[in-house]
VODRENDO-234842 format. One record per residue: x, y, z of N, C-alpha, C in turn; residue in three letters. Coordinates in steps of 0.05 Angstrom, whole numbers, padded with zeros to 5 digits, always signed. Each point is the difference from the previous one (the first is absolute). Layout:
XYZXYZXYZAla
...
% end
This chain:
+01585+02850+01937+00009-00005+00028+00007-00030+00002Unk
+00024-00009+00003+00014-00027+00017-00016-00007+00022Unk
-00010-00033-00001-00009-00012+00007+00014-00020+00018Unk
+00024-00003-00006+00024-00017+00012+00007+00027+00016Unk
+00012-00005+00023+00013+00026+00017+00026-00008+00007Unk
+00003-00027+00010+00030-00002+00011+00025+00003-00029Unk
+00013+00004+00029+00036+00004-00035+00013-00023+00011Unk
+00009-00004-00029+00012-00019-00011+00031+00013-00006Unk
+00013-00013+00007+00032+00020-00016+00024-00024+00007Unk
-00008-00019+00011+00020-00033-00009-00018-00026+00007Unk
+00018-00013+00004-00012-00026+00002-00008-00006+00034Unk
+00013+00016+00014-00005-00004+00027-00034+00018+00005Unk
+00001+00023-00018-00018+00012+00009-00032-00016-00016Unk
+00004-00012-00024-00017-00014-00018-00009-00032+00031Unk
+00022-00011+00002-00009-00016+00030-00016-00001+00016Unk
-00001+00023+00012-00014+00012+00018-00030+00000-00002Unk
-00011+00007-00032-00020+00011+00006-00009-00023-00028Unk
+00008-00019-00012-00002-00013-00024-00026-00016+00015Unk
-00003-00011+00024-00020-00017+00013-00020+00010+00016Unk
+00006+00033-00002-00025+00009+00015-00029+00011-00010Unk
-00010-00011+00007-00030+00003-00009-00003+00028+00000Unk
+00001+00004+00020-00015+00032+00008+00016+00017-00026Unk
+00026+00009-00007+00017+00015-00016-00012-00011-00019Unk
-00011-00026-00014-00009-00004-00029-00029+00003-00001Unk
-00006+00001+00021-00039-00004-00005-00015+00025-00015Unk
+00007+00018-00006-00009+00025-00015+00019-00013-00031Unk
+00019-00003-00002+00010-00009-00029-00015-00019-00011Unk
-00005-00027+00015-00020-00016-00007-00024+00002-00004Unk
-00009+00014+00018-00034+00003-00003+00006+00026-00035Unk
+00014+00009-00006+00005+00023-00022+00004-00021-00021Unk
+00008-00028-00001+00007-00007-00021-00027-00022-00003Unk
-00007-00006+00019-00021-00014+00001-00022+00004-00014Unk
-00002+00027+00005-00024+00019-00010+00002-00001-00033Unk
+00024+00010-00003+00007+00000-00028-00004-00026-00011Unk
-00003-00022+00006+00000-00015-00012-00022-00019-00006Unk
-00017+00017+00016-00027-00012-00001-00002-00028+00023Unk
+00011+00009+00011+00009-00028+00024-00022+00007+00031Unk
-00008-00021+00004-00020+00009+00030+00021+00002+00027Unk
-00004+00029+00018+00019+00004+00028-00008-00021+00019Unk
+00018-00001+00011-00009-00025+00017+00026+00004+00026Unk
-00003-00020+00021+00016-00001+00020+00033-00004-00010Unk
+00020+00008+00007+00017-00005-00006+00022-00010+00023Unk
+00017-00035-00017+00009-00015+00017+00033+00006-00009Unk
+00006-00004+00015+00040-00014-00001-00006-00026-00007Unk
+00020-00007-00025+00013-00023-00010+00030-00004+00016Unk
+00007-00018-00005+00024-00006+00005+00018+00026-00018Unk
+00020+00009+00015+00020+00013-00020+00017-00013-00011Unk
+00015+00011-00020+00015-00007-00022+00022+00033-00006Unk
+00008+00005-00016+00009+00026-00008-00015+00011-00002Unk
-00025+00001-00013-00019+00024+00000-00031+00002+00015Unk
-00009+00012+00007-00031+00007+00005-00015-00022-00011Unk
-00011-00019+00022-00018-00019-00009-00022+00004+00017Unk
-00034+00005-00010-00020-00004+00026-00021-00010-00029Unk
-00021-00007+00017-00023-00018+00005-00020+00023+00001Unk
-00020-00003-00020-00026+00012-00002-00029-00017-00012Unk
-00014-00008+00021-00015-00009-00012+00006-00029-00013Unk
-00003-00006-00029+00002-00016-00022+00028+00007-00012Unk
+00013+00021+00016+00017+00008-00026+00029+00006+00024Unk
+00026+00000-00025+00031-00003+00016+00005+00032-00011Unk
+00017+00009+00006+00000+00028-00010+00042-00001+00008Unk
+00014-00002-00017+00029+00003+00005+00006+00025-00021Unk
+00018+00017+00024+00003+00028-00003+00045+00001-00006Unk
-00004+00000-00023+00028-00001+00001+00019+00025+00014Unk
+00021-00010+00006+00025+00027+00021+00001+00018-00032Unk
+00002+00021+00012+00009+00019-00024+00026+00016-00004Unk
+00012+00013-00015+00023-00001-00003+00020+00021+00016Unk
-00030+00009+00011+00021+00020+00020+00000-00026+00034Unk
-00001-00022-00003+00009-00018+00018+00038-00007+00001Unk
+00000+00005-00024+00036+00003-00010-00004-00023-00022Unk
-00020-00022+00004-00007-00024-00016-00025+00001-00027Unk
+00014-00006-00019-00006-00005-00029-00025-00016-00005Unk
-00020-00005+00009-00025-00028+00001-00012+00001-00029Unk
+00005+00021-00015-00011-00011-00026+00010-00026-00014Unk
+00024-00009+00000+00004-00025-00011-00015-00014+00018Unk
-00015-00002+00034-00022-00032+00005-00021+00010-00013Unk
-00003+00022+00006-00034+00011-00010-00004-00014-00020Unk
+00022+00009-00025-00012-00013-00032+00019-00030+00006Unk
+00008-00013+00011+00002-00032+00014-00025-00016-00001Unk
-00009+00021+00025-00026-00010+00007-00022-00010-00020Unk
-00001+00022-00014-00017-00005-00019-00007-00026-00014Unk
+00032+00005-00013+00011-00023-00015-00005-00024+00002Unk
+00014-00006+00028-00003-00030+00019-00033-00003-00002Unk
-00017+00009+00004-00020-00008+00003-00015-00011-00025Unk
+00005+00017-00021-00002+00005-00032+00008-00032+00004Unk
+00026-00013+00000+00011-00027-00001-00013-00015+00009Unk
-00003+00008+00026-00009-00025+00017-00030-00014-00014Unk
-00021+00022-00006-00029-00004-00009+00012-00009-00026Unk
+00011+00006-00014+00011-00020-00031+00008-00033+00012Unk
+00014+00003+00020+00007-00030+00007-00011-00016+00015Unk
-00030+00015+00003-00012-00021+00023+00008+00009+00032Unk
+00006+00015+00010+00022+00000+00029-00027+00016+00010Unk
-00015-00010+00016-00022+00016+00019+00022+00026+00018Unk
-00012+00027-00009+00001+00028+00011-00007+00020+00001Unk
-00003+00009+00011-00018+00028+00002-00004+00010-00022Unk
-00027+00011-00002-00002+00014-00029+00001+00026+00002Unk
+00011+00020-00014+00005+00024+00001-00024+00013-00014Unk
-00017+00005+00017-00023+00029-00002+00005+00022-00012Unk
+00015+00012+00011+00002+00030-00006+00039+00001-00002Unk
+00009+00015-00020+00037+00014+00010-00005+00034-00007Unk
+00021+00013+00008+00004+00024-00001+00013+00012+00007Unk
+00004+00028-00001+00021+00019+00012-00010+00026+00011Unk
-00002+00010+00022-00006+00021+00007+00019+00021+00013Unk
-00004+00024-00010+00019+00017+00008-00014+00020+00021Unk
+00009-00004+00022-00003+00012+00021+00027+00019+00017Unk
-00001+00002+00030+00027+00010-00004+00020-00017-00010Unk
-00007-00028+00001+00020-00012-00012-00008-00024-00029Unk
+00009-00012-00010-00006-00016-00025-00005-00028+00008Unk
-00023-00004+00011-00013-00025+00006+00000-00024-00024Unk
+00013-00021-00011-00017-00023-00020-00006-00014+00029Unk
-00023-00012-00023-00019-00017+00028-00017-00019-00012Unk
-00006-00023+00006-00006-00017-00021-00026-00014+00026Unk
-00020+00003-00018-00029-00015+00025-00006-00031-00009Unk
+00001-00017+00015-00004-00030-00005-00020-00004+00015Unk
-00005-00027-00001-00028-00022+00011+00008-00007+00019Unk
-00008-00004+00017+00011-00001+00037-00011-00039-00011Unk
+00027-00021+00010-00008-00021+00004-00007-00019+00019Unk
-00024-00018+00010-00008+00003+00025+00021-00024+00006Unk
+00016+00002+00010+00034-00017+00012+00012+00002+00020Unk
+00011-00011+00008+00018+00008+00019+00033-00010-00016Unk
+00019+00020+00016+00027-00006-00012+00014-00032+00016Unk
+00019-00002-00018+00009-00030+00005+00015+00007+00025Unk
+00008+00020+00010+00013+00006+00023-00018-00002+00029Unk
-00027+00016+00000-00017+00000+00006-00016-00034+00005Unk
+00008-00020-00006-00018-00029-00006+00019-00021+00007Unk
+00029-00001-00007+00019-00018-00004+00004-00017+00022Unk
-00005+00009+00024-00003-00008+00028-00019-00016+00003Unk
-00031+00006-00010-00022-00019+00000+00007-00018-00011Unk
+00008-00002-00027-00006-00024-00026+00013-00023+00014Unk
-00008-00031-00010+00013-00022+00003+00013-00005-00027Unk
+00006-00028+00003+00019-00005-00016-00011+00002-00029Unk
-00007-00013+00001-00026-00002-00028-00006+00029-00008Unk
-00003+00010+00002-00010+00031-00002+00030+00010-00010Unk
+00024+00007+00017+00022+00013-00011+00006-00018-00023Unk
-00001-00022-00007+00011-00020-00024-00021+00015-00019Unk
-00024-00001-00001-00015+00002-00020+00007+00028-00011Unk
+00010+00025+00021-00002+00030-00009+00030+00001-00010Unk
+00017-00026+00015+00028+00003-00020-00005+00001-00031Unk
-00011-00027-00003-00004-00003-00026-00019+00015-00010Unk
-00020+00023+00001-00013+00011-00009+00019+00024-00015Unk
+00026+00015+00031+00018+00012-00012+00015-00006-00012Unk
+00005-00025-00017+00017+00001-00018-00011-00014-00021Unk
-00023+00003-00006-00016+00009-00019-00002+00029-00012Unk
-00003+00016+00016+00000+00024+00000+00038+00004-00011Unk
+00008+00004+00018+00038-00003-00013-00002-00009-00029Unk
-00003-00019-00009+00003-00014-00027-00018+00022-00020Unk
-00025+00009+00008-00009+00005-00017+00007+00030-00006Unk
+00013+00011+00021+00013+00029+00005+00026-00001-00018Unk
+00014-00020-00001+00032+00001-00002-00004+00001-00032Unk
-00009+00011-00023-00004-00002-00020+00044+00018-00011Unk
+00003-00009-00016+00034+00012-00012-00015+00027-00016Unk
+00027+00013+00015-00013+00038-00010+00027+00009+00005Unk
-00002+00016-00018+00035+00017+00008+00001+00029+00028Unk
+00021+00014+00003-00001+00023+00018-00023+00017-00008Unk
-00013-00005+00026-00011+00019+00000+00008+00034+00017Unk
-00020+00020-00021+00012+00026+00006+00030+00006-00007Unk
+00011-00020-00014+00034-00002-00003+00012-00002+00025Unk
-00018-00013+00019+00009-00009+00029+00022-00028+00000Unk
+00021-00002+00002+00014-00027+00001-00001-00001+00027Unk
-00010-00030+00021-00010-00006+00017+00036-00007+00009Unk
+00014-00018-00011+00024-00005+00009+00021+00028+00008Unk
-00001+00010-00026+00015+00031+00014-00018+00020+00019Unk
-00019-00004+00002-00013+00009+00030+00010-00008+00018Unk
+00000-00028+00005+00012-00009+00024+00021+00005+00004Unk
+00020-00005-00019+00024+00015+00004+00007+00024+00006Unk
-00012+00014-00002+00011+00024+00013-00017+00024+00019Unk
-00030-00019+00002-00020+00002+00024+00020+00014+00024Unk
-00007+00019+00005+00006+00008+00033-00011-00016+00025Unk
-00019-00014-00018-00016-00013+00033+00020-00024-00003Unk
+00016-00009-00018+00025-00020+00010+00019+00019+00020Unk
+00009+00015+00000+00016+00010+00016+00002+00002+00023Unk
+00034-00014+00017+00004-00009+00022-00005-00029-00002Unk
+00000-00015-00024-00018-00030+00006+00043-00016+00001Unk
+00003-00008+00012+00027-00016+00007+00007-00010-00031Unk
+00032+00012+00004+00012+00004-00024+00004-00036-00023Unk
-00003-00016+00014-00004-00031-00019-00027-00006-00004Unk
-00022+00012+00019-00022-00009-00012+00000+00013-00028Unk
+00007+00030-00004+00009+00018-00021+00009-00019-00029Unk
+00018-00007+00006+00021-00021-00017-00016-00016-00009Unk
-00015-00022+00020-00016-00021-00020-00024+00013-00003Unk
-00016+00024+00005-00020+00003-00011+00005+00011-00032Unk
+00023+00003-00007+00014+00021-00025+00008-00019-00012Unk
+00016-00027+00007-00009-00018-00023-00012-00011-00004Unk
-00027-00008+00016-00020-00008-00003-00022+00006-00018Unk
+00001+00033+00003-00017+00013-00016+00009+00006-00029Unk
+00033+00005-00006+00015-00001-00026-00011-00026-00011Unk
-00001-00021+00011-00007-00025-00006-00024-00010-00014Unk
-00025+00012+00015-00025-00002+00003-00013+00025-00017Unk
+00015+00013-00011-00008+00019-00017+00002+00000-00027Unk
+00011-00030-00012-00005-00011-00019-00027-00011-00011Unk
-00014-00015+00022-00027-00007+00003-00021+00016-00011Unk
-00023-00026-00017-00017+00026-00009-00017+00018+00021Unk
-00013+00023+00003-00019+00006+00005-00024+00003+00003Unk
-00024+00002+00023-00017-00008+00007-00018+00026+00016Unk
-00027-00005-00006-00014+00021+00012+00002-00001+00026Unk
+00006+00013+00032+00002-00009+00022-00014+00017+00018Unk
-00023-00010+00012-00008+00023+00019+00013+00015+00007Unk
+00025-00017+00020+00018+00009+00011-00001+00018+00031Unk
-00031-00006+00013-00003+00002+00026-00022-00020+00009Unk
+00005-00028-00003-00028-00013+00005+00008+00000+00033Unk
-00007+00010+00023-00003-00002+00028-00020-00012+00010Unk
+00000+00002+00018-00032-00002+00016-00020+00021-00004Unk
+00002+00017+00004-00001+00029-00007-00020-00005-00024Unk
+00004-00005-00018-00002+00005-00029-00017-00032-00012Unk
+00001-00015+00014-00027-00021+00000-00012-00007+00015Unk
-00031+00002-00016-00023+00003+00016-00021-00031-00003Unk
-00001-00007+00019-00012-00028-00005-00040+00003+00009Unk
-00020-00016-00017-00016+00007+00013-00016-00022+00006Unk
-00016-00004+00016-00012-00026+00014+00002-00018-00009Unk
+00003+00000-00027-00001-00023-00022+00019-00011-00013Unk
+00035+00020+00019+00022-00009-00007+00001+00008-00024Unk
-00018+00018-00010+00016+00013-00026+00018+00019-00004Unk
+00029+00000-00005+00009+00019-00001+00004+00018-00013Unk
-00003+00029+00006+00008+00027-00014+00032+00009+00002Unk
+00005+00014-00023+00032+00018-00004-00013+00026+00009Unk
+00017+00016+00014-00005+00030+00004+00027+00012-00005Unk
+00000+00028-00009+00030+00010+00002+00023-00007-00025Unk
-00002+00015-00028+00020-00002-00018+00021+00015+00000Unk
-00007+00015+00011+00017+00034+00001+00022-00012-00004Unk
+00016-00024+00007+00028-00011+00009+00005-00016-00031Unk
-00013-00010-00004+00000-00023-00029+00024+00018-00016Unk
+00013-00028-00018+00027+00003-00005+00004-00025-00025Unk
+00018+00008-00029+00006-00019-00002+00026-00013+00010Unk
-00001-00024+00003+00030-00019+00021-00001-00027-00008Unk
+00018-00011+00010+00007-00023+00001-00025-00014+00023Unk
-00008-00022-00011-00024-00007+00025+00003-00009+00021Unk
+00022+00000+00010+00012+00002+00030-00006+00020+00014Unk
+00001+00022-00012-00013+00023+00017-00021+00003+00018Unk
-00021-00019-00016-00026-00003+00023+00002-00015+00025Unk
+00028-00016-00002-00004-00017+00017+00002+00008+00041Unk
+00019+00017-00004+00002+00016+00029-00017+00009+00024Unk
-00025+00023-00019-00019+00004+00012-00021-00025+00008Unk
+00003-00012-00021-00024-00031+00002+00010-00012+00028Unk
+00019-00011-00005+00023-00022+00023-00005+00009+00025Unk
+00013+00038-00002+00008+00001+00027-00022+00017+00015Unk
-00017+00019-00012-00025+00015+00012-00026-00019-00005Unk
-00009-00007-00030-00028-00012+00001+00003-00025+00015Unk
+00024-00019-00008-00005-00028+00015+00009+00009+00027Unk
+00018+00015+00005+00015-00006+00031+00013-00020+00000Unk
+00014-00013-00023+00011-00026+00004-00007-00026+00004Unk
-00037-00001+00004-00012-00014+00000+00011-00032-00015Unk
-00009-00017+00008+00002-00027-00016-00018-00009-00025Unk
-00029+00002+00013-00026+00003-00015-00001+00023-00020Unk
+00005+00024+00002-00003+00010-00019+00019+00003-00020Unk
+00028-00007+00005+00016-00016-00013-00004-00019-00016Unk
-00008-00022+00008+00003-00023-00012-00030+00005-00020Unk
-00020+00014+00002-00026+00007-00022+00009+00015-00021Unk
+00035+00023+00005+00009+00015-00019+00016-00012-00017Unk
+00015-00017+00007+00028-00010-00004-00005-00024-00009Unk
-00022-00019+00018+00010-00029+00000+00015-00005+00027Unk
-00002-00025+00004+00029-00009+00018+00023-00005-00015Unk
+00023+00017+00014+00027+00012-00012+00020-00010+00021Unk
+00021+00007-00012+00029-00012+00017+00000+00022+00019Unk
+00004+00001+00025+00011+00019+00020+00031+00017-00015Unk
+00017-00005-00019+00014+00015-00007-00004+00011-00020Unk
-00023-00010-00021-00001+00019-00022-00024+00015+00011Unk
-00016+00003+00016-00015+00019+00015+00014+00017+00013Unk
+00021-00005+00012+00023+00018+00011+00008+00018-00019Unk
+00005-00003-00023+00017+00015-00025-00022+00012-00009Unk
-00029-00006-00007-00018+00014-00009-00007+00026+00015Unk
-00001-00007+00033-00002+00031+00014+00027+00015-00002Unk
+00025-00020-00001+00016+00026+00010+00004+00014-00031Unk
-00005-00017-00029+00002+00022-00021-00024+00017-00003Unk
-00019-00014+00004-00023+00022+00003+00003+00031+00013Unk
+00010-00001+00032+00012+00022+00018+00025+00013-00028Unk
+00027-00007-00001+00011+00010-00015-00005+00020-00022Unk
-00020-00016-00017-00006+00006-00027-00021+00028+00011Unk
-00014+00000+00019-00029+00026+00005+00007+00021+00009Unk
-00003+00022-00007+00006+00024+00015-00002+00012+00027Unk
-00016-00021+00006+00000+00003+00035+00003-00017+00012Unk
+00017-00024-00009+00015-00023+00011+00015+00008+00027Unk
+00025+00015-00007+00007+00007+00024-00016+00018+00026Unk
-00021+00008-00011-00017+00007+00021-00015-00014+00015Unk
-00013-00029-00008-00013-00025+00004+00026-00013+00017Unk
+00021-00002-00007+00021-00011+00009+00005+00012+00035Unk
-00003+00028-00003+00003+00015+00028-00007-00011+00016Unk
-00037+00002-00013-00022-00006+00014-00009-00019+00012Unk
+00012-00025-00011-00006-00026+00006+00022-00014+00019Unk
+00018+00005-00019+00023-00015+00016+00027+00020+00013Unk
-00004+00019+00007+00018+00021+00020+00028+00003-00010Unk
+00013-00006+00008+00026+00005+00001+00017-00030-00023Unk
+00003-00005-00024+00004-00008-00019+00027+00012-00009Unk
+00025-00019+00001+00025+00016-00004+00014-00017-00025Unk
-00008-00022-00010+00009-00014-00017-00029-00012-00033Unk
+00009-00013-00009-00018-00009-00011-00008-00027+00013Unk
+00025-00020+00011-00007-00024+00017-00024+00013+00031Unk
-00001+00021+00009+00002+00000+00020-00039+00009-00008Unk
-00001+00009-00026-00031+00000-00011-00012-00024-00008Unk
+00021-00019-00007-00008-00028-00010-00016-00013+00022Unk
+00021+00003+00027-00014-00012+00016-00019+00013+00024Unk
-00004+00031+00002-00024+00002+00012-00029-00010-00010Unk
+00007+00002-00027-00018-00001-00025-00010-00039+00005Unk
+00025-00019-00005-00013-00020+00014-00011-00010+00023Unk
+00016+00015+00017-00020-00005+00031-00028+00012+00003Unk
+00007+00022-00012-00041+00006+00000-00016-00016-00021Unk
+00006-00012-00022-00015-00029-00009-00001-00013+00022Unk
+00014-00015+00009+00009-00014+00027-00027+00006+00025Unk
+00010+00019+00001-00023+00016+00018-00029-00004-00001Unk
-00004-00003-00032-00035+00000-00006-00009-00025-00009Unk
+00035-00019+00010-00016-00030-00003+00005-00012-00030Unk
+00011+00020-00022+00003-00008-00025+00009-00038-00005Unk
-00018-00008-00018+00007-00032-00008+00023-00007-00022Unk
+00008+00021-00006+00014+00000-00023+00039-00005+00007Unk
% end
């Protein structure tokens, strides 16, 4: 007898019910058991693409399955991976307890981690002073350096021809098109580098002590190391100055300009960041300079 009850049969319907407690709480407490794991209250995490909650001591992420219309075995075994790396390189992250697969009415992998006592950088960024965002800049790009190790495609994934012909570029104004295509013909000479390739807010967890944690590989990629720079810039910092200048250094206002807008370019969800942030974008000048006035905006020294 199925333990999971709701249907799944796309991605709209996987949506719906990917964050609800109540529809997973019999799957969990079933895998729990199995795993020799203690039941306990069960919390909402922040979402992401898949089923994330809180038990106890322990993280419990329930990947979409494939009757969602979406493929998650390449983050599942990502996941893994990235973490496999990160503990080889020093990068504080969750340690993975328990992984597995359960077949219920539908094909659950699900991987159980160490719940870290943190809060996300999204969650804090508002508190911290100056001193504090400088010090967690530079903590992250510690972390970056020690991540960006040269590795070829992975999965026989080419990160450049992704972007290229990504659907989530589509509709993005026909010259941003143009120089993102020689940009990336360009930049695809360059060696390759291990890249998270979603550092957000979201996805770092800072804890009283300003130590920071990585969460979240599923996305990791090899690329050109510009790639990381998008999510960092425009979600973890917000554009910040301070946490800028702890990642970067103090930099020129135009080659900081060129680092976000190739960063956006080069990521697969550039033009979605692009939507999001800055609206209505009809040129590449006309991204140059929303893109500088919100430095502008947050006070940037550069």
């Amino acid at each position: 007898m199925n333990v999971f009850t709701k249907e799944i049969y796309d991605w709209e319907s996987w949506g719906q019910v990917y964050h609800d407690i109540e529809a997973f709480k019999p799957l969990i407490n079933f895998i729990l058991t199995d795993e020799n794991i203690p039941l306990g209250t069960i919390e909402k995490l922040k979402p992401g693409t898949h089923g994330v909650f809180k038990i106890g001591d322990y993280v419990i992420k329930i990947f979409a399955p494939i009757e969602s219309g979406y493929d998650s075995t390449k983050e599942f075994l990502g996941e893994i991976e990235g973490v496999s790396i990160a503990k080889k390189r020093k990068v504080l992250t969750s340690n993975i307890i328990k992984k597995g697969s359960v077949k219920d009415k539908y094909q659950f992998n699900y991987l159980i981690m160490a719940y870290i006592d943190g809060k996300t950088l999204g969650d804090i960024k508002s508190t911290l002073n100056s001193n504090q965002k400088k010090e967690i800049g530079k903590k992250l790009r510690d972390i970056v350096n020690k991540l960006n190790y040269q590795c070829d495609d992975m999965n026989q994934m080419n990160v450049i021809d992704r972007t290229l012909n990504s659907p989530k570029w589509a509709g993005a104004p026909k010259e941003i098109l143009e120089v993102q295509e020689q940009f990336l013909k360009q930049i695809s000479r360059t060696n390759k580098v291990y890249c998270h390739g979603d550092l957000t807010e979201d996805n770092i967890i800072i804890t009283d002590q300003l130590d920071v944690y990585i969460l979240d590989f599923a996305d990791a990629v090899c690329a050109p190391f510009i790639y990381e720079y998008a999510p960092l810039i425009v979600d973890a910092f917000s554009f910040d100055k301070d946490f800028i200048e702890g990642f970067f250094g103090v930099m020129d206002i135009q080659e900081l300009l060129s680092l976000t807008i190739h960063g956006l370019l080069i990521h697969e969800y550039g033009y979605q960041t692009i939507k999001t942030y800055f609206k209505n974008v009809t040129d590449i000048e006309k991204l140059r300079e929303k893109i500088y006035l919100t430095f502008v905006h947050y006070k940037s020294i550069y």
